[in-house]
N, C-alpha and C positions, 0 to 999 in steps of 0.2 A: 696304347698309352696307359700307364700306373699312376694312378695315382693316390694319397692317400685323406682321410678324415680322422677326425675325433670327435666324438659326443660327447654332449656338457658330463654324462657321468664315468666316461672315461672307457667306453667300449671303443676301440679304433676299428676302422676300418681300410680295405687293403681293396682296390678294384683295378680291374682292366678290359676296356676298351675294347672288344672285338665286335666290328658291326656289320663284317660281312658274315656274320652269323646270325640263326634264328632262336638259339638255344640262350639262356641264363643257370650257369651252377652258381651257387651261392652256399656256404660253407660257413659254420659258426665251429670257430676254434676256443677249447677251453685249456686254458695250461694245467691239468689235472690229469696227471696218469700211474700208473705202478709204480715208477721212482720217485713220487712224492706220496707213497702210501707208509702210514705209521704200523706198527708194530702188529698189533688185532686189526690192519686194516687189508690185508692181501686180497688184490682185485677186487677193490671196491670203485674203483677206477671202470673198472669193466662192468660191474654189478649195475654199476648207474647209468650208463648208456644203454643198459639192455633194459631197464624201467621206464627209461624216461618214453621209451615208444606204446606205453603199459595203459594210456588213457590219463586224461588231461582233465580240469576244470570242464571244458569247453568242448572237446572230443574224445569219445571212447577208443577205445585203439582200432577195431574195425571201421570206425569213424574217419580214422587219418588215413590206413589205408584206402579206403574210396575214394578220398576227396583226390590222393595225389593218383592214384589211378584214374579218377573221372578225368584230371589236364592231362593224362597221358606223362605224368611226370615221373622220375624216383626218386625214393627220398632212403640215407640210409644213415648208417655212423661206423665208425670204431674207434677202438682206444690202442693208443701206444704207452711205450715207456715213457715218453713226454710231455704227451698232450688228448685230449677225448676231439675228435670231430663228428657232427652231426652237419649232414648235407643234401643238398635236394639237385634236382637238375630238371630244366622245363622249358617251355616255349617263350620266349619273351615278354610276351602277352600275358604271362600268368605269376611273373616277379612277382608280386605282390601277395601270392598266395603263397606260393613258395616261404617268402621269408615270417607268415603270419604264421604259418605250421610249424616252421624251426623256431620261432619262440615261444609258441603255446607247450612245445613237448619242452624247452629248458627252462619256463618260470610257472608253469602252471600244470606239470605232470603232478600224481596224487600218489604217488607211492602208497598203496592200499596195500594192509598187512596179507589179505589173500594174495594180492598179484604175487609182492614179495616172495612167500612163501613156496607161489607156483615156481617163480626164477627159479629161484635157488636150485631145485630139480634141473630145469634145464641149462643152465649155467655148469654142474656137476655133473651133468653129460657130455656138455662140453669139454671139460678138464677130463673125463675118460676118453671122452674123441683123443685127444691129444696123446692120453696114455697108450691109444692103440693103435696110433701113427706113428710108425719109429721115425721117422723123416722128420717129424715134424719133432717127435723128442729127443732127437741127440742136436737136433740147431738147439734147444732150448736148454739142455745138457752144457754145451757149448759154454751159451752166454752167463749159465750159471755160475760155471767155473771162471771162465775168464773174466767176470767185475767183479771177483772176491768178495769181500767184505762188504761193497758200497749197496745202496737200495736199486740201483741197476740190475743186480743179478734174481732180482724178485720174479717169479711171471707174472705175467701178464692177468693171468685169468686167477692168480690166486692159487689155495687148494679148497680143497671137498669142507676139511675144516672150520678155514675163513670163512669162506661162501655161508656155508649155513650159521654163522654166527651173525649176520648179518640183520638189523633190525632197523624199521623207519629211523628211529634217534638218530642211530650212527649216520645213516643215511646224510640225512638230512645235517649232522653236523660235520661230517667230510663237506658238501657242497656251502656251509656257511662258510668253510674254511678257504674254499677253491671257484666254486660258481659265483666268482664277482665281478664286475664289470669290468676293473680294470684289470683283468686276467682273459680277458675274452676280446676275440678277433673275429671280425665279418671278413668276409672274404667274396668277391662276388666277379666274376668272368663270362662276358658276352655281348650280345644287344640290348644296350640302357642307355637312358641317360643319365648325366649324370646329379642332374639335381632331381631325377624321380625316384634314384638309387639312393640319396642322401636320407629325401623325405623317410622312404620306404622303412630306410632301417630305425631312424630315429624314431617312427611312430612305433616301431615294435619291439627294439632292443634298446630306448631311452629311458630317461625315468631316472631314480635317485643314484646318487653316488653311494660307496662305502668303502669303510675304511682298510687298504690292502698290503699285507706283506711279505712277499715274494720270497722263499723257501726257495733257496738253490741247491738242491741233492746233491750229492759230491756222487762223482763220474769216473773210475780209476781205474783201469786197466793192470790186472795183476802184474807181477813182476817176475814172478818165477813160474815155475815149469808145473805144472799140472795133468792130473787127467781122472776121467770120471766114465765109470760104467755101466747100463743097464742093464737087468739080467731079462730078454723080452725070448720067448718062443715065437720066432719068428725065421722064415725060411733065409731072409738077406742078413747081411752085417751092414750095420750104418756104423760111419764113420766121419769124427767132423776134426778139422787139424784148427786152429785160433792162433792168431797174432795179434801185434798192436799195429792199430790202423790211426785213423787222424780226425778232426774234430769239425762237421758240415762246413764249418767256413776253412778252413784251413787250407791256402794253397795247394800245399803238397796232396792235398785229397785228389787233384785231377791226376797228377804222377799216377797215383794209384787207382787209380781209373784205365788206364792204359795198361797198365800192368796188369792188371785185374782181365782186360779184354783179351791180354795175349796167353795168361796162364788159362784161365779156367772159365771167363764169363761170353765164351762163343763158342761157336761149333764148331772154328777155324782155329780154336784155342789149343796149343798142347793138352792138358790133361784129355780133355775130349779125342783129341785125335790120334793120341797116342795109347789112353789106356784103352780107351772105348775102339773106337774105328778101328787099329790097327791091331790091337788086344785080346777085341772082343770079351774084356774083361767085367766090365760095369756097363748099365744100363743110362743111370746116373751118372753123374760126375760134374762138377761146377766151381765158381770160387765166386764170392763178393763180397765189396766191405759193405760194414757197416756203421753208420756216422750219428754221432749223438750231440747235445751241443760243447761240452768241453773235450768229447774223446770218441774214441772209437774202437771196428777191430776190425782184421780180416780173415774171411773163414773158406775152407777148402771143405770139400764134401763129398763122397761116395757112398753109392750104395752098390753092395757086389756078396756074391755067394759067399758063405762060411771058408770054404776050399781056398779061392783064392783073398781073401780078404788080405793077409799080408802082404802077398805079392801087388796087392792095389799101392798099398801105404807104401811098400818101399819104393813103388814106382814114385806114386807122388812127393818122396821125400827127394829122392833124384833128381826129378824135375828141379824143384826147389836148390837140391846143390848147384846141378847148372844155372839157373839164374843168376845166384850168387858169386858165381865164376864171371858168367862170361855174360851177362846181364840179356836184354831180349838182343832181336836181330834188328836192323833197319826196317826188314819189310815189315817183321810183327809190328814196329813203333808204326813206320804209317798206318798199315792197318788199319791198329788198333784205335791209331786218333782218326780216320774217318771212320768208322764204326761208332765211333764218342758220339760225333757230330752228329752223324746220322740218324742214330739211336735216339739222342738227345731232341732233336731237331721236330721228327716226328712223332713223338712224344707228349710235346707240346699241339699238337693240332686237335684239340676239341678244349672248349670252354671249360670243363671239368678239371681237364691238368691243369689248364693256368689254373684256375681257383683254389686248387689242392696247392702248387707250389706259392703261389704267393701269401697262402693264408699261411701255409707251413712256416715258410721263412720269416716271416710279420712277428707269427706270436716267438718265436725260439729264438732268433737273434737279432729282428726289427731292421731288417738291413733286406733288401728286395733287388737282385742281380738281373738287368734286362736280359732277353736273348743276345742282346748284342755282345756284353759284359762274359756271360759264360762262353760262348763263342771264342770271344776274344782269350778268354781263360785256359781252352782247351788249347789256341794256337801255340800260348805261351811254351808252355810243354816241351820239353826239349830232351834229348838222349839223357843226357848227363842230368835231368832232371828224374829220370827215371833209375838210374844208376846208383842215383845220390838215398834213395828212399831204401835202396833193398837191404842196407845194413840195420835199420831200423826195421825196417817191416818181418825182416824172418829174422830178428831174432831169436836161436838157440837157445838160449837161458828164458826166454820167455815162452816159450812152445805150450800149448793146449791140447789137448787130445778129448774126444768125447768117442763112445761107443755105447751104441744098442744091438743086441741079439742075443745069441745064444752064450753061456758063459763056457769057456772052454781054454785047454791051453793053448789055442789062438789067441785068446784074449788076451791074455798074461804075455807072450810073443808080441802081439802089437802094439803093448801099452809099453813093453823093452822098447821097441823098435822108436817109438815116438818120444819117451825120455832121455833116449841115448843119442837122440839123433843130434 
């Protein structure tokens, strides 16, 4: 059962009921992420979650980790484009401690100019990790290009630049602007009840109001055709195709879900079984959307040798025109909708995911879908529901292209092959 609260200052809270379990996750959601960061402010979103575990009024940071190691608990965070979560998970017996540590590290961390300073170092390790992951830099390549213009296409972690600009002031005036109550979502899944869950958070996330006004980032999905390259020495080509995809609450999101299962997100999927298994061309190979709260997109993905890198893309652009023809098969549609289910289904089975989606959905659109509800959502689904999506989804005049590797005229050949496609 879900159900929900509000505190006199306007922290809501989002819980559910599971009590043939032993376990409590418990989740403080901030609506503060990369697409609400201003100008001099690039992941500072990220900067802040990586201090707030840095040592508190109350605990040193070796301090907090013992304590949640001493109940055998963890406690962690990250940030997204939309939101920062800090979260713990523990025996039931030890809620109380759990939720006393996740608001000691959100109202009482010290941001001391040494910690800071240490960050920053590792923080701009961080953003080289990144640079010497191509995998991980042609999705982020991807998303750059395809939210054009809007604060979406920011990263996440910032650059080397931002980072080290970063000072307690700003700090601290980013979280007057964003760490306010009524920006902030408890979220708590397991063995409770519910008026000790009530008490628990009220003693610890209660306390005064202030005054809030919610910043809605515009979310846009380019319109035209794009592509973007990296010059990386590296022995694979990465390569990422972008479409327009749909918006977390959006109907038509489960369509493309199904689609998603039969192109690229199984191992029973075409691109997998056709470039990969039959091919033996890519090692990789995958597709998923991704859903934001007004928009979204959907992205295709391989990593494969220099040699064949275009014969990847023209496969996967192929793929792509059959679909468009002759849309999937019956079996891929069942499939793919019990695979949804199923996927879905046990996904859900630890106290941590409920807490993660109920917290998610509470702060981003305040609307909280039972099991039953999404179930019911996936049945809806119908052929002609997937049919109806594919003129929108592959749009040609909207196409994306990202690459990382070596620059060569491959490069120039598949950046032809994906604008003309």
């Amino acid at each position: 059962m879900v159900y929900r609260e509000r505190l006199e200052n306007g922290v809501k809270i989002i819980a559910e009921q599971m009590p043939s379990f032993r376990s409590v996750s418990m989740g403080v959601w901030i609506g503060a992420g990369s697409s609400y960061e201003g100008e001099n402010e690039a992941g500072i979103s990220h900067f802040i979650e990586h201090m707030l575990f840095k040592g508190t009024t109350k605990r040193t940071a070796s301090q907090i980790a013992a304590e949640m190691d001493g109940i055998g608990g963890t406690l962690n965070a990250f940030t997204a484009k939309e939101c920062t979560c800090l979260y713990a998970k523990v025996l039931d017996e030890h809620m109380e401690i759990a939720a006393d540590v996740l608001s000691d590290l959100l109202r009482n961390s010290k941001f001391e100019p040494a910690d800071i300073e240490k960050e920053k170092g590792v923080v701009c390790e961080e953003i080289l990790m990144v640079e010497d992951t191509p995998e991980d830099l042609v999705h982020e390549a991807l998303s750059s290009i395809i939210h054009g213009n809007t604060p979406y296409a920011k990263p996440i972690l910032g650059t080397e630049e931002s980072v080290r600009s970063f000072t307690r002031e700003k700090i601290r005036d980013y979280m007057d602007r964003h760490y306010l109550p009524d920006n902030i979502v408890v979220s708590c899944a397991g063995n409770f009840s519910r008026e000790k869950l009530l008490d628990t958070v009220r003693a610890n996330f209660g306390g005064d109001a202030a005054p809030f006004q919610k910043a809605v980032p515009m979310c846009e999905i380019t319109k035209k055709r794009a592509f973007k390259a990296f010059q990386k020495d590296v022995e694979q080509v990465h390569i990422c195709l972008g479409f327009p995809g749909y918006s977390i609450d959006d109907d038509r999101q489960y369509a493309l879900f199904v689609l998603n299962n039969a192109l690229g997100g199984s191992m029973s999927s075409r691109l997998f079984q056709n470039i990969r298994e039959e091919r033996g061309l890519a090692y990789s190979i995958y597709s998923y959307p991704s859903a934001y709260t007004d928009s979204g997109y959907f992205a295709l993905y391989a990593g494969t040798g220099e040699k064949q890198a275009e014969e990847v893309v023209k496969l996967m652009l192929l793929e792509l025109d059959e679909i468009l023809k002759n849309g999937i098969t019956p079996e891929e549609f069942k499939r793919s909708k019990e695979q949804l289910k199923g996927s879905y289904m046990l996904g859900q089975e630890s106290t941590s995911a409920r807490s993660n989606a109920i917290g998610k959905a509470e702060l981003l659109h305040g609307k909280i879908h039972t099991e039953q509800e999404i179930m019911e959502r996936i049945e809806r689904v119908s052929m002609d529901d997937v049919r109806a999506i594919l003129p929108y989804i592959f749009d040609r005049n909207r196409i994306c292209g990202a690459f990382v590797g070596r620059m060569s005229q491959r490069e120039k050949d598949i950046e032809k092959r994906i604008m003309e496609w």
